[in-house]
C-alpha positions as CSV (number, residue, x, y, z in Angstrom):
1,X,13.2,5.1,-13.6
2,X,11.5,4.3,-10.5
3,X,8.9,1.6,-9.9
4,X,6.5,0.2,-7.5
5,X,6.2,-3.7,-7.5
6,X,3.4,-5.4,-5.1
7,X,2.8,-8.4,-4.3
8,X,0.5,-10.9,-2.0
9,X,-2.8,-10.3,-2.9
10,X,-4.9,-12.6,-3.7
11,X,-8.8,-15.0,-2.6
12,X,-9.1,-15.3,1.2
13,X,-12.3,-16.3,3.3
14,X,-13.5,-13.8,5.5
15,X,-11.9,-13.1,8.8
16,X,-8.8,-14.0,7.2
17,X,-5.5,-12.6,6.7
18,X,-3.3,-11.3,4.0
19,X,0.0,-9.2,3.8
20,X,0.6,-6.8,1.2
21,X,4.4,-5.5,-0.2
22,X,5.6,-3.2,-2.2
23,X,9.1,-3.3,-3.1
24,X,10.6,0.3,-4.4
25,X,13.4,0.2,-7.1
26,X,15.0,2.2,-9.5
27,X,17.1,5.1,-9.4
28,X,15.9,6.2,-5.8
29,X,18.0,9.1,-4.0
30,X,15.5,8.7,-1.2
31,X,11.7,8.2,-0.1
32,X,9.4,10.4,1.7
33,X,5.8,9.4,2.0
34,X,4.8,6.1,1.6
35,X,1.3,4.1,1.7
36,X,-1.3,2.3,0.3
37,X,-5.0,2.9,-1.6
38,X,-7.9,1.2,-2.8
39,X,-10.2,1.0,-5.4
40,X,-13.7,-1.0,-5.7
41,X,-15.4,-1.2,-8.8
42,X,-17.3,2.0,-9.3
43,X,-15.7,3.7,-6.6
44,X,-13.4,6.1,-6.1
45,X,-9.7,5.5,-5.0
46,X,-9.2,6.1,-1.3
47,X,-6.1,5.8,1.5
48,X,-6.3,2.4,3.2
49,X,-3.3,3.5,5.4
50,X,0.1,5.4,4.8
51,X,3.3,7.0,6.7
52,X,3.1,10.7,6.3
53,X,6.2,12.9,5.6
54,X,7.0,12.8,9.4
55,X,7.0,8.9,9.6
56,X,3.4,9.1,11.4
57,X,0.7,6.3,10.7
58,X,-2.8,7.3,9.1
59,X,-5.3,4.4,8.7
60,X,-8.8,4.9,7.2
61,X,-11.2,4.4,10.0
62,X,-12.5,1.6,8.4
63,X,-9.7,-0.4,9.5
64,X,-8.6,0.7,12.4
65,X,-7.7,-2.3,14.5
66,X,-7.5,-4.5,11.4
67,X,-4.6,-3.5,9.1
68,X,-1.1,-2.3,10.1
69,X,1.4,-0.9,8.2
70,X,4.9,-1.0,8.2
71,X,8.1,0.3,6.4
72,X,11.4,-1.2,6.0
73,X,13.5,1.6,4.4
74,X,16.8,-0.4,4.1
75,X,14.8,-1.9,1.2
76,X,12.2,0.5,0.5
77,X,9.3,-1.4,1.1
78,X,6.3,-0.8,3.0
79,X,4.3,-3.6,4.3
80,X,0.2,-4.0,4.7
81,X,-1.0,-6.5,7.2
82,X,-4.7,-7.2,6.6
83,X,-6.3,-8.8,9.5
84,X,-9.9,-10.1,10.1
85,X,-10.6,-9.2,6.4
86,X,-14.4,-8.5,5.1
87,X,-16.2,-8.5,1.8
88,X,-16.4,-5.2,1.7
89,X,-12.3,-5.0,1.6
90,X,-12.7,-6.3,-1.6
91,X,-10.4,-4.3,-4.0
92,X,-7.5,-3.0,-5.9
93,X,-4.7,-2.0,-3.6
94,X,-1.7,0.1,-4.9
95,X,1.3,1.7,-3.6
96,X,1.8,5.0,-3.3
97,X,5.3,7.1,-3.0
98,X,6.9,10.3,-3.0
99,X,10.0,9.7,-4.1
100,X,13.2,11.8,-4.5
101,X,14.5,10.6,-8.0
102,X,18.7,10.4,-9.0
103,X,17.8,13.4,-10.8
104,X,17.3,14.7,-7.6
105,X,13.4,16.1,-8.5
106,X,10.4,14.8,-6.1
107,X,8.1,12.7,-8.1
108,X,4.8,10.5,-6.8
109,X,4.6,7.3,-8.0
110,X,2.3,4.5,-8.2
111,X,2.6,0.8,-8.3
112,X,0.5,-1.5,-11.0
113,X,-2.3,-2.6,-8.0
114,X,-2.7,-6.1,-6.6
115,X,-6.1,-7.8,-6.9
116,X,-7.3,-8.6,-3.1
117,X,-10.8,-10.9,-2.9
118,X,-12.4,-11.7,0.4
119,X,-15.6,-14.3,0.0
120,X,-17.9,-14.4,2.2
């Protein structure tokens, strides 16, 4: 079994700051792509930011400038920094993975989403 744990959401004032992890465990032979996604109420699930399969960045454009993500694979975590936060940031986040199980098969996998709130 593989999961996803994040952690470090949580209430911040606007133009505030939070940091996002998610923490990879399980029977993991290795990890390929790795990011993270939102979700508003009554929206639609959408990349925030994520490392594609040739350890390249991708950041939504909304923020560009604002977020930066990082990777630590000795402990296969990936990292959101969330920087001058707005209301409309307000959201869900998950983890997202590709991850080559000890059964040796490539599987996606999510983690259980961490509740981020920016007031305005």
């Amino acid at each position: 079994q593989v999961q996803l744990v994040e952690s470090g959401g949580g209430l911040v004032q606007a133009g505030g700051s939070l940091r996002l992890s998610c923490a990879a465990s399980g029977r993991i032979f290795s990890i390929n792509t790795m990011g993270w996604y939102r979700q508003a109420p009554g929206k639609q699930r959408e990349l925030v930011a994520g490392f594609n399969s040739g350890g390249n960045t991708n950041y939504a454009d909304s923020v560009k400038g604002r977020f930066t993500i990082s990777r630590d694979n000795a402990k296969n975590t990936v990292y959101l920094q969330m920087n001058s936060l707005k209301p409309e940031d307000t959201a869900v986040y998950y983890c997202n993975a590709d991850v080559l199980n000890s059964d040796y098969v490539w599987l996606n996998y999510w983690g259980q989403g961490t509740q981020v709130t920016v007031s305005s």
